[in-house]
C-alpha positions as CSV (number, residue, x, y, z in Angstrom):
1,X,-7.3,3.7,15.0
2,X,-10.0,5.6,16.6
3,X,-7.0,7.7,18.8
4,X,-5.2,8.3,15.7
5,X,-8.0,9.5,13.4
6,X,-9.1,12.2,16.3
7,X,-5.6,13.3,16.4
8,X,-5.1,13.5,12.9
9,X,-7.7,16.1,12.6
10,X,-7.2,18.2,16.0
11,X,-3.8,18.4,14.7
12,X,-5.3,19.4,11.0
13,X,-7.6,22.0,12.9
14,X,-4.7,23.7,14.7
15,X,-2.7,24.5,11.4
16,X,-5.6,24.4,9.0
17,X,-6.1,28.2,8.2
18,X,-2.3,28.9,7.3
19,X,-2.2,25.8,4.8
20,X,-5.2,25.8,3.2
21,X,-4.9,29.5,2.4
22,X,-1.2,29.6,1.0
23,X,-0.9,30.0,-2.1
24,X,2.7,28.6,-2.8
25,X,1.1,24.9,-2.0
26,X,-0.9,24.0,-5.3
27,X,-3.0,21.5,-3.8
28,X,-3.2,19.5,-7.5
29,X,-5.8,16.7,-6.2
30,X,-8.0,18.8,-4.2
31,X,-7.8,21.6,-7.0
32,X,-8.9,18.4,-9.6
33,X,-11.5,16.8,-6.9
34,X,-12.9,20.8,-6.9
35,X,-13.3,20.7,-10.6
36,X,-15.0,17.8,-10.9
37,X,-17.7,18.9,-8.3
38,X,-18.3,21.5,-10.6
39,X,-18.6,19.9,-13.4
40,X,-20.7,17.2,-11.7
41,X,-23.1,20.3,-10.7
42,X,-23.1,20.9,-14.4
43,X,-24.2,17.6,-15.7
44,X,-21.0,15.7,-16.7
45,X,-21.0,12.3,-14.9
46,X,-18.8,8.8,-15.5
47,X,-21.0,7.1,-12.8
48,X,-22.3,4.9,-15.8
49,X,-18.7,3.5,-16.3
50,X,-17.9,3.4,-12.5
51,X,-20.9,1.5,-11.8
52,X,-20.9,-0.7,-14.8
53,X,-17.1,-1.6,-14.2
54,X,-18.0,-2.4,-10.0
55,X,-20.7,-4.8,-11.6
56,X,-18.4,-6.6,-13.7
57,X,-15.4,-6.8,-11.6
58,X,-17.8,-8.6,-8.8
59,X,-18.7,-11.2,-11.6
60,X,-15.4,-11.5,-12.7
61,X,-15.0,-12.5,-8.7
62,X,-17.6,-14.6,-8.4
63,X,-16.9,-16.9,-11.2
64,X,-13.7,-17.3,-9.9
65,X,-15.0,-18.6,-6.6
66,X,-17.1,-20.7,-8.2
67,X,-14.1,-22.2,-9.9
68,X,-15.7,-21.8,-13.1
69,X,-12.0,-20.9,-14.4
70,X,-8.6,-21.1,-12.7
71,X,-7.4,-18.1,-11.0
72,X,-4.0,-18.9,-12.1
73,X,-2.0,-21.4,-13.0
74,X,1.9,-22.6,-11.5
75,X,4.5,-25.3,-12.7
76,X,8.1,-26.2,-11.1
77,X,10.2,-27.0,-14.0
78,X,13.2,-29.4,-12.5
79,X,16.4,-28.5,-13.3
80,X,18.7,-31.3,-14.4
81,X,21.2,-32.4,-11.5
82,X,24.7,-31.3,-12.1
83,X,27.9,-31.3,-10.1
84,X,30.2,-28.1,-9.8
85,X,33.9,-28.7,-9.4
86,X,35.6,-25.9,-6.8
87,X,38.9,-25.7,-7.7
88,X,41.7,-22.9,-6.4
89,X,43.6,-20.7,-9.0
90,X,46.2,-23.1,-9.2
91,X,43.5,-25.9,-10.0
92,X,43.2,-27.6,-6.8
93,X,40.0,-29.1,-6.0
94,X,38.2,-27.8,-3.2
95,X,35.0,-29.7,-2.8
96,X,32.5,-30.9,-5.4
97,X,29.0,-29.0,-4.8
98,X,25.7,-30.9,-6.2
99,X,23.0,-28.5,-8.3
100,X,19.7,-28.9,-9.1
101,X,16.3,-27.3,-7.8
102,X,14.3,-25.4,-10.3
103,X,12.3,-22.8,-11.2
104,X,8.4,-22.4,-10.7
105,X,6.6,-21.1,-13.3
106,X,3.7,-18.8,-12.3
107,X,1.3,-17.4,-14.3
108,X,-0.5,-13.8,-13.1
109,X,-3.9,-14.1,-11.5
110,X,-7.6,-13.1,-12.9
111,X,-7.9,-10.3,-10.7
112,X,-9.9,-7.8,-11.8
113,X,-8.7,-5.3,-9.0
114,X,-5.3,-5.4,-9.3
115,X,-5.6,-5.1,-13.4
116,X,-7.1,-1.9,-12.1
117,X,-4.2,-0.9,-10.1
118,X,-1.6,-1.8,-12.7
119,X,-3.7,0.5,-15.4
120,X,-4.2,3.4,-12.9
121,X,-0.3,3.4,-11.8
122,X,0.5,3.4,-15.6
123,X,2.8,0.9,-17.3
124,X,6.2,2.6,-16.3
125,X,5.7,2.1,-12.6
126,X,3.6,-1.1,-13.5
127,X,6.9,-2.4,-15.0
128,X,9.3,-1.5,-12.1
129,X,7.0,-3.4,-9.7
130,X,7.2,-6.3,-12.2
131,X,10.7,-6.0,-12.3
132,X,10.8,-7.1,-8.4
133,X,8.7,-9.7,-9.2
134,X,11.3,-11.3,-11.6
135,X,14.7,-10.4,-10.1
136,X,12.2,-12.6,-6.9
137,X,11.1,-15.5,-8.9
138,X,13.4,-15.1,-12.3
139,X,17.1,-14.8,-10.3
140,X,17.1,-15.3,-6.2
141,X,14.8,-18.2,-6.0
142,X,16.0,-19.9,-9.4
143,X,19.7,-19.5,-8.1
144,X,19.1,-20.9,-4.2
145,X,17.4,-23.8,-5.2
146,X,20.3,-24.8,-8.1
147,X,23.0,-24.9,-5.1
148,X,20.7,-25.7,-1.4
149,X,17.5,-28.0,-3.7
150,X,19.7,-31.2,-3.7
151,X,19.8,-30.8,0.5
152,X,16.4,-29.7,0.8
153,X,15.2,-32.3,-1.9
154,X,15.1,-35.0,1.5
155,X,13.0,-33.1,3.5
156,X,9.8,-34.6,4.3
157,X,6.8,-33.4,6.4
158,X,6.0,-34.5,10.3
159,X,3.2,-36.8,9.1
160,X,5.9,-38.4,6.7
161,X,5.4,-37.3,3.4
162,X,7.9,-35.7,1.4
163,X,7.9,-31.4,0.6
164,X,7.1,-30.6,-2.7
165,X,9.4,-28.7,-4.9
166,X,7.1,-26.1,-5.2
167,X,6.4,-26.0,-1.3
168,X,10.0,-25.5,-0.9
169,X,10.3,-22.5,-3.5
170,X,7.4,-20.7,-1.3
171,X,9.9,-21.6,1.3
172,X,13.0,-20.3,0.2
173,X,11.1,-16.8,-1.1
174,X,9.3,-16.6,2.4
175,X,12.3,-17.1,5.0
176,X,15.1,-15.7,2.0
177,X,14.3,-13.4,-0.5
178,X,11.4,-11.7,1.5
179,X,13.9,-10.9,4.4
180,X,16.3,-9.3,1.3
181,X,13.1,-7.2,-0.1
182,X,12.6,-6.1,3.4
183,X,16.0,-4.7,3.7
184,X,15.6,-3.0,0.3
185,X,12.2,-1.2,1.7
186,X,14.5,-0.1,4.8
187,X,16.8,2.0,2.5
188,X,14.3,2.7,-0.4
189,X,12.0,4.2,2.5
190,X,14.6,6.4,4.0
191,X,16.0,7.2,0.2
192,X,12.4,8.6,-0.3
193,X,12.6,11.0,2.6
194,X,15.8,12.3,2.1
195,X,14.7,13.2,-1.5
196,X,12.1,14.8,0.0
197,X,14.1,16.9,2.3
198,X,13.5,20.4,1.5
199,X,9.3,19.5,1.4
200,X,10.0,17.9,5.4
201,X,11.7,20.5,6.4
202,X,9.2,23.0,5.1
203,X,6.5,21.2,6.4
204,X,8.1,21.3,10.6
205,X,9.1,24.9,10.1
206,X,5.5,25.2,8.6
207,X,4.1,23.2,11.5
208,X,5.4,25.8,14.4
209,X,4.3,28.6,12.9
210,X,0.8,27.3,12.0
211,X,0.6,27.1,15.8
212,X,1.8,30.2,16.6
213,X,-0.9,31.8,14.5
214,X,-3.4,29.4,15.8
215,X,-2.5,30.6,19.2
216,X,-3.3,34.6,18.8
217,X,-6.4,33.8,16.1
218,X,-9.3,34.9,17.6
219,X,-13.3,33.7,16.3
220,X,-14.2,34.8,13.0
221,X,-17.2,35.8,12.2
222,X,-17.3,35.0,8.7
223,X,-18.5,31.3,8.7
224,X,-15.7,30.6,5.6
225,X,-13.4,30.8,8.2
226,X,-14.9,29.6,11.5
227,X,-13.1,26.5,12.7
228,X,-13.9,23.6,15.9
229,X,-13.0,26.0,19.3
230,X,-9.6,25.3,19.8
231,X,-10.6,24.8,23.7
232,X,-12.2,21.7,22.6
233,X,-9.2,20.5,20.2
234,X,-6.4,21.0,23.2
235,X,-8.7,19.1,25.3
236,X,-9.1,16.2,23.1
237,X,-5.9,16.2,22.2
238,X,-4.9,15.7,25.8
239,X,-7.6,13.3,26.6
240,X,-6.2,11.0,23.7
241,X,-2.6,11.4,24.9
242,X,-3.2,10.6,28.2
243,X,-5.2,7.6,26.9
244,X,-2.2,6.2,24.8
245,X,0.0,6.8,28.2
246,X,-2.2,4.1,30.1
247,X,-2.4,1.8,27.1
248,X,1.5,1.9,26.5
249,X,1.6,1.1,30.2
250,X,-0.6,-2.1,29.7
251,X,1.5,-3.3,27.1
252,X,5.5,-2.3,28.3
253,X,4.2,-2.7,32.1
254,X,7.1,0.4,32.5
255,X,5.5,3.8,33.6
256,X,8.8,5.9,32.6
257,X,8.4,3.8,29.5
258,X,4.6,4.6,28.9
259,X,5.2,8.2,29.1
260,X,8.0,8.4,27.1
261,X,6.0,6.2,24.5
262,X,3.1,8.6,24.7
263,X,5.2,12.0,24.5
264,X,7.1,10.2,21.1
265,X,3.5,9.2,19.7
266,X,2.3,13.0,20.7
267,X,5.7,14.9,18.9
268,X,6.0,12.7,16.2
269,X,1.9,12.5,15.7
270,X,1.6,16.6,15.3
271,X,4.9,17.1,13.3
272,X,4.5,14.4,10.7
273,X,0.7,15.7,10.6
274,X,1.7,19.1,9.5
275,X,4.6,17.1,7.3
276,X,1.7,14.8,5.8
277,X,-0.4,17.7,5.2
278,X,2.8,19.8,3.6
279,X,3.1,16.9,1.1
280,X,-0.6,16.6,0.0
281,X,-0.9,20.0,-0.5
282,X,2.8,20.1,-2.7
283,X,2.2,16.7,-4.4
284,X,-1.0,15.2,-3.5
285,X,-1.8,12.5,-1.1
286,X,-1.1,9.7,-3.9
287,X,2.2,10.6,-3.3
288,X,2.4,11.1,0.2
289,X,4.7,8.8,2.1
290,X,3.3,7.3,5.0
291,X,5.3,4.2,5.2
292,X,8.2,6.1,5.3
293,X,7.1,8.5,7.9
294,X,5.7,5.5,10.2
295,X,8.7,3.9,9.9
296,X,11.0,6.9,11.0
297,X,8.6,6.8,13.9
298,X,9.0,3.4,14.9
299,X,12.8,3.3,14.6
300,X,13.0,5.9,16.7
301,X,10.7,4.6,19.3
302,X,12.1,1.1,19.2
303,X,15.3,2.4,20.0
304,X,13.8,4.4,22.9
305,X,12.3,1.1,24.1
306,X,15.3,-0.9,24.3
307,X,17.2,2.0,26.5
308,X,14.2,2.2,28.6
309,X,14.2,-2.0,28.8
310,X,11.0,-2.6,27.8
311,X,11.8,-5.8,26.0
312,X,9.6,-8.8,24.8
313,X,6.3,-9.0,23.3
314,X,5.6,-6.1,25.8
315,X,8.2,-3.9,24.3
316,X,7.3,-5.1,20.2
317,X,3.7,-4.3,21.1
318,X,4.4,-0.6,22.5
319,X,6.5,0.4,19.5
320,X,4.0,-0.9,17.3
321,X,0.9,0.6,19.4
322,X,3.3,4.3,18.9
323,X,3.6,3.6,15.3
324,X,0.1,2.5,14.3
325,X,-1.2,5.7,15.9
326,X,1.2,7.9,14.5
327,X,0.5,5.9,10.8
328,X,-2.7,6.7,10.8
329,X,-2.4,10.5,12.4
330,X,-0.5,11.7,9.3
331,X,-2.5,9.7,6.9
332,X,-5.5,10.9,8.4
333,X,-4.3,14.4,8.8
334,X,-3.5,14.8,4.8
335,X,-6.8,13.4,4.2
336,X,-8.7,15.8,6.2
337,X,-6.3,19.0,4.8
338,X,-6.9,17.9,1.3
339,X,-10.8,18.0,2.1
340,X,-10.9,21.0,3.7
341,X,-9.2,22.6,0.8
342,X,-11.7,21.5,-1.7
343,X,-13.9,22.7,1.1
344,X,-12.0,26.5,0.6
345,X,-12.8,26.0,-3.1
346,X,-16.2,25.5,-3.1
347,X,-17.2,27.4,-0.4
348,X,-17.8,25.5,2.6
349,X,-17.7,25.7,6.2
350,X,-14.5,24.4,7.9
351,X,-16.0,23.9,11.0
352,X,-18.9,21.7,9.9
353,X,-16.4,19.7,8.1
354,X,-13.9,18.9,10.6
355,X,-17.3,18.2,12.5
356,X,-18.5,15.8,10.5
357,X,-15.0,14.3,10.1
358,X,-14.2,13.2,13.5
359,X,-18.2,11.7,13.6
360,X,-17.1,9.8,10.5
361,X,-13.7,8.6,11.5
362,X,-15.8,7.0,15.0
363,X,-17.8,5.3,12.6
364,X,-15.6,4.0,10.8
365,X,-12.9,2.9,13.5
366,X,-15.5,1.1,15.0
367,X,-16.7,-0.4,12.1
368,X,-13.4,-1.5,10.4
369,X,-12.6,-3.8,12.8
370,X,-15.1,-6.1,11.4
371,X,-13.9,-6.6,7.3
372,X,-10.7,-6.6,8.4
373,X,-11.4,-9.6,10.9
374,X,-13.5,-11.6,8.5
375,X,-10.7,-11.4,5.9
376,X,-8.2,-12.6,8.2
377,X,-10.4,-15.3,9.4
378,X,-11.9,-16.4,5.9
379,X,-8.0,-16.5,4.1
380,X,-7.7,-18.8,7.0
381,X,-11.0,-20.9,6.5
382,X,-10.2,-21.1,3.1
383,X,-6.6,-22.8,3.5
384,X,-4.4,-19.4,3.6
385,X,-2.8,-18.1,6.3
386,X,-4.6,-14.6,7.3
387,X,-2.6,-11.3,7.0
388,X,1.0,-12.1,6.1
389,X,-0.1,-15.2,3.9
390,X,0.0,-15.6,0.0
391,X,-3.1,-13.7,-0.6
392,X,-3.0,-10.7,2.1
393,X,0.7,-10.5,1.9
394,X,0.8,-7.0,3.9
395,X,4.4,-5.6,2.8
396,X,4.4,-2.8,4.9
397,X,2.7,-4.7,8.0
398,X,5.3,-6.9,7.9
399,X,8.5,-4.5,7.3
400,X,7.0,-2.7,10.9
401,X,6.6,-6.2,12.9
402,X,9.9,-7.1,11.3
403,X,11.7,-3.9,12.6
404,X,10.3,-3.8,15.7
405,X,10.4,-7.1,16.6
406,X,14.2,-7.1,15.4
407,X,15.2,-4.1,16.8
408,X,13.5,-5.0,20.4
409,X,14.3,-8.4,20.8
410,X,17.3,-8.9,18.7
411,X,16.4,-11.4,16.2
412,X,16.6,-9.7,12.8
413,X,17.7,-11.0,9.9
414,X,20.8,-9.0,9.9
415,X,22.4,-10.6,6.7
416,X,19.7,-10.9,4.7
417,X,18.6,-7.3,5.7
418,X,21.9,-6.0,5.0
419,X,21.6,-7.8,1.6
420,X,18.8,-6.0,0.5
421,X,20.4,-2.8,1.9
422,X,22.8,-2.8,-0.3
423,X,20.5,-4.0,-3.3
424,X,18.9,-0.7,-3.0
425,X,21.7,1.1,-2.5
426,X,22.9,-0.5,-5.7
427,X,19.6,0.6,-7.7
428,X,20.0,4.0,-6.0
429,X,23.2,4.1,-8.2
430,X,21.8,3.1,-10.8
431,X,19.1,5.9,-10.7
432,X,16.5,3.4,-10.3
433,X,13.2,5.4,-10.1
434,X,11.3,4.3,-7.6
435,X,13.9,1.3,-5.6
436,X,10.1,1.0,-2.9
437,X,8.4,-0.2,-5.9
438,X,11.1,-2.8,-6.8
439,X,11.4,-4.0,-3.5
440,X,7.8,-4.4,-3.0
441,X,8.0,-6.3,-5.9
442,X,10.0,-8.8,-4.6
443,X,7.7,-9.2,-1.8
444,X,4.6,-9.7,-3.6
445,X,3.5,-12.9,-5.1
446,X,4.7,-12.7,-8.8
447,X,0.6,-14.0,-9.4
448,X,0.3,-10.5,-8.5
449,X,2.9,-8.7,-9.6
450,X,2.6,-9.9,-13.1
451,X,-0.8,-9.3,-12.5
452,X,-0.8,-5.8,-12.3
453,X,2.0,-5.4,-15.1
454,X,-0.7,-6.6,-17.1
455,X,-3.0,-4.1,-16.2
456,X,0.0,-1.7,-16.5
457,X,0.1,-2.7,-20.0
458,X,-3.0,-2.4,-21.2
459,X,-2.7,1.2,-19.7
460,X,0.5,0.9,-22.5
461,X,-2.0,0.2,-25.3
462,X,-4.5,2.2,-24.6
463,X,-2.0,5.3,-24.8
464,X,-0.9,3.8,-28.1
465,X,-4.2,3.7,-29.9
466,X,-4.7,7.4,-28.8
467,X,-2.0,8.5,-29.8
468,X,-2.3,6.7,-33.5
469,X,-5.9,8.4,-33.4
470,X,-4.2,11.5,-33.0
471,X,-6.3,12.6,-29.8
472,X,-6.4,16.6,-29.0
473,X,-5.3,17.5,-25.3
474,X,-9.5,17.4,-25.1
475,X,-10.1,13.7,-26.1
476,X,-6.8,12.7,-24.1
477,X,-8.2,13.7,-20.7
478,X,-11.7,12.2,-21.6
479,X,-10.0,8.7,-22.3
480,X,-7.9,9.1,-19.4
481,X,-10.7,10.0,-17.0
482,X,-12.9,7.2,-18.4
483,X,-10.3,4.7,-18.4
484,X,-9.4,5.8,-14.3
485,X,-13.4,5.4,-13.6
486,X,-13.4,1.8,-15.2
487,X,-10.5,1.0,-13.3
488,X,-11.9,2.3,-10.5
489,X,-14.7,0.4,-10.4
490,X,-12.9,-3.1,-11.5
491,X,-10.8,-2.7,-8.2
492,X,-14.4,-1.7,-5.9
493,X,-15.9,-5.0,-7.8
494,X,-13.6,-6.9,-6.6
495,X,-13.1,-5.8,-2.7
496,X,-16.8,-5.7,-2.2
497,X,-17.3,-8.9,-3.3
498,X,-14.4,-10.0,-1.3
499,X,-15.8,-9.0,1.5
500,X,-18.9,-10.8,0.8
501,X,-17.2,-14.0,0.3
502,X,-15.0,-13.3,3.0
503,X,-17.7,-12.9,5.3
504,X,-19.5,-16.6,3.9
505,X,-16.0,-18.5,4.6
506,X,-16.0,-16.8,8.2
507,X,-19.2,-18.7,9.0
508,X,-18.0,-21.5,7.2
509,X,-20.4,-21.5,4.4
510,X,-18.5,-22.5,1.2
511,X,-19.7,-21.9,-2.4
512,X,-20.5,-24.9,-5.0
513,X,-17.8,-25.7,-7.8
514,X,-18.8,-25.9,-10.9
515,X,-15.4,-27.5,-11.9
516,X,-13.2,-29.5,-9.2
517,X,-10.6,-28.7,-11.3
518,X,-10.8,-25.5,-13.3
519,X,-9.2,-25.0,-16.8
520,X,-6.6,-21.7,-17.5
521,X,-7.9,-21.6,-21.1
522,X,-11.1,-20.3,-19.9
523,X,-9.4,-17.6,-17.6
524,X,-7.2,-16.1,-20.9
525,X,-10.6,-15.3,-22.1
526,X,-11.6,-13.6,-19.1
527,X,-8.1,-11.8,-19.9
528,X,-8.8,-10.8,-23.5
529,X,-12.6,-9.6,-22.4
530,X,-10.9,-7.3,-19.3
531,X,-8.7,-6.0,-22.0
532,X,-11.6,-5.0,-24.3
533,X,-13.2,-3.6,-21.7
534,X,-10.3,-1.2,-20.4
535,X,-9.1,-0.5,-24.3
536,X,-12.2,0.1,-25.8
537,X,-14.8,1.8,-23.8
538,X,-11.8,5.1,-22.9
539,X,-11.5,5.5,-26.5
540,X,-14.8,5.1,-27.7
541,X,-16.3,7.8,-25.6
542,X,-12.9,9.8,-26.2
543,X,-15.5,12.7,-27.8
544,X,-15.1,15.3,-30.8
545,X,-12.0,17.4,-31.2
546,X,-14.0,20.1,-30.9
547,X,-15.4,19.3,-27.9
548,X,-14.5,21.2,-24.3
549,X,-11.6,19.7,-22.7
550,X,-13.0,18.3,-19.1
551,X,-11.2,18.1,-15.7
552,X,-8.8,15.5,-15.5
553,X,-9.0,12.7,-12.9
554,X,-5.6,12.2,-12.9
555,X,-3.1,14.7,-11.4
């Protein structure tokens, strides 16, 4: 991460001055994040309801580990066994197939942050998530189980006791439907580029000639414009590549290999920067698409690796090692533009900023490490199975060590990849907005997909009620920005405390109970008072009509 970050904003440095200063890019987050500064400067805050909403998203967390309510609650509903005659046109039996299986019933999960993320998203892209969730749980599952649940009914565990319906449902959505969502994130990724085709291709073209007027720039005087010497920035930039080379080399064991790793990881790193950048500055970084970048990268360097024979767990770990750096390159790299822009607006000193940048990005490579270990570790103390498990599910993690280990080794799930190809090629046709979010749908728990269609809807009804108040443009972007803040600070609430607890199941210390076995009833209240909280504190504080409109928090 550390290589990756450094890159990201040597890269930034080289191209900075031509980007930040064009005028055709709007730059709508930075120009927002600008505003708000200002009107920080002036007096206007929302720290009240960010901090407020951090403190009760942490208790809403806490009370759920103390199991004073249930988190959620989950019923398989047994389908009544039936027998299916297969007969030919001409009504000749085939075979008589045996149904049964069932559904499980799932309820969505008190979860303070991802209510938060289902509000900020808004209830339209809330819903197409959802919808993932259902065509999951609702048709794939449902429909497996009715003609495979009689054979898998048998199936008993090695210590001799017999799987659970509901066991084998996690099952069948695990090694079958996930595989299908997979292949739909394949397409839905590559979909999203090629609607973004014009933007790439603005961003390479923009990329060559940010370099050539990088190359002739000489030192300004003016500190506005006065960037990290560009000695330093090709040196580091080497350093780093050279770096990778070895590493590669560890991991592949193949020199040719190594350096071909290290000269795709150096390409693709600097051109999807200035691509990454492009995209922030056109359509902010909320809609900038990583995944699909980092997964053009490792395709191509997967494919590279099989020529080359690297092969194996060596050959999986060098595609991923090209792909991680490159991930976090461009996401770091529009990141650091999108700062140095708001930097441009207010008046600040590039150079001290893309100082302070790469001291912060050590910091925080270093430190990251650590919450990311103990929430592996404590899903795993606590009965869960880490990253890739039912509560760190990791859709995109899993999509790259799918693909690469697939592509390398050979043991992809073609058919039920090429399934889910064609499901998103299907919901391409059918002008599906966003076929990613659908997918990931699918490969998300429904507990939290339904989870944050909930907080989509409440989003819903809170544009209801101000639009039945008849809100001015003014009022609209005070509820808006108030209702983002709340949000905000339900989903920080939440991951602080997780870390906490987190950190207390990797030493093993476990919380008391204050019920063995927790009640749902309790938790629909915890519902209704999230709710309240996101409906009725926007609109309250929505202001006078007459009141100055103030900059909106959402883009």
């Amino acid at each position: 991460m550390i290589v990756g970050s450094i890159l990201g904003i040597f890269f930034i440095t080289l191209i900075r001055r031509v980007m930040v200063e064009d005028n055709e890019l709007p730059y709508p987050e930075s120009v927002a994040a600008g505003e708000i500064h200002k009107a920080g400067r002036a007096g206007g805050t929302g720290a009240q309801y960010l901090f407020g909403a951090i403190l009760f998203g942490a208790a809403v967390q806490f009370l759920s580990a103390i199991k004073l309510f249930a988190a959620t609650w989950e019923r398989f509903i047994v389908f009544t066994k039936t027998s299916i005659n297969l007969v030919s046109g001409k009504g000749e039996l085939y075979t008589t197939v045996g149904t049964g299986g069932g559904a499980l019933i799932t309820t969505p999960a008190v979860s303070p942050a991802y209510i938060g993320v289902g509000y900020i998203i808004g209830p339209r892209l809330a819903a197409l998530n959802f919808s993932g969730g259902l065509l999951a749980w609702g048709l794939f599952v449902p429909l497996l189980l009715y003609f495979v649940g009689p054979s898998l009914e048998p199936l008993v565990l090695a210590e001799g006791q017999p799987v659970s319906w509901t066991a084998l449902a996690y099952a069948v959505w695990k090694f079958v439907v996930r595989p299908i969502a997979i292949g739909g994130m394949l397409v839905s990724a590559g979909y999203t580029l090629f609607r973004m085709r014009k933007n790439l291709i603005g961003g390479l073209t923009r990329s060559v000639k940010d370099v050539r007027a990088a190359a002739i720039a000489g030192e300004e005087k003016s500190r506005l414009e006065k960037d990290v010497s560009f000695k330093f920035v090709f040196a580091g930039i080497f350093v780093m590549a050279v770096l990778m080379g070895f590493l590669y080399h560890y991991l592949c064991g193949n020199v040719f290999a190594a350096i071909v790793a290290a000269v795709v990881m150096f390409v693709a790193g600097f051109f999807f920067s200035a691509v990454s950048g492009y995209l922030v500055g056109m359509i902010g970084s909320s809609n900038n698409p990583i995944s699909g970048l980092t997964i053009s990268t490792l395709i191509i360097a997967a494919i590279l690796m099989v020529v080359l024979g690297a092969k194996g767990i060596e050959g999986v770990s060098a595609v991923l090692g090209v792909a991680a750096v490159v991930c976090v390159t461009a996401a770091v790299a529009g990141e650091m533009l999108q700062d140095l822009k708001v930097g441009y607006i207010l008046g600040g000193t590039p150079w001290k900023m893309q100082t302070s940048n790469l001291i912060s990005i050590v910091f925080a490579s270093l430190v990251m490490f650590f919450p990311l270990l103990m929430l592996h570790q404590g899903d795993i103390n606590m009965g869960g199975q880490g990253f890739g498990g039912k509560a760190l599910p990791a859709p995109q993690a899993g999509l790259m060590a799918l693909l690469a280990k697939g592509i390398v080794d050979g043991q992809m799930a073609w058919p039920l990849i090429i399934v889910g190809m064609l499901m998103a090629v299907g919901m391409i046709c059918m002008q599906v907005k966003s076929p990613m979010l659908v997918s990931v749908g699918m490969y998300l728990p429904f507990e939290t997909t339904s989870t944050i269609f909930v907080g989509g809807m409440i989003k819903g009804l809170v544009d209801f009620f101000s639009k039945a108040k008849k809100h001015n443009d003014a009022q609209r972007i005070r509820v808006e920005n108030n209702g983002v803040l709340i949000a905000s600070g339900l989903i920080a609430g939440e991951a602080l405390l997780g870390l906490v607890l987190a950190s207390l199941a990797f030493f093993n210390i476990m919380l008391p109970s204050v019920f063995e076995e927790p009640t749902f009833a309790i938790s629909l209240v915890v519902f209704a008072l999230i709710a309240f909280v996101l409906v009725r504190y926007p609109l309250k504080n929505a202001g006078r009509p007459d009141d100055p409109a103030p900059p909106s928090a959402m883009v």
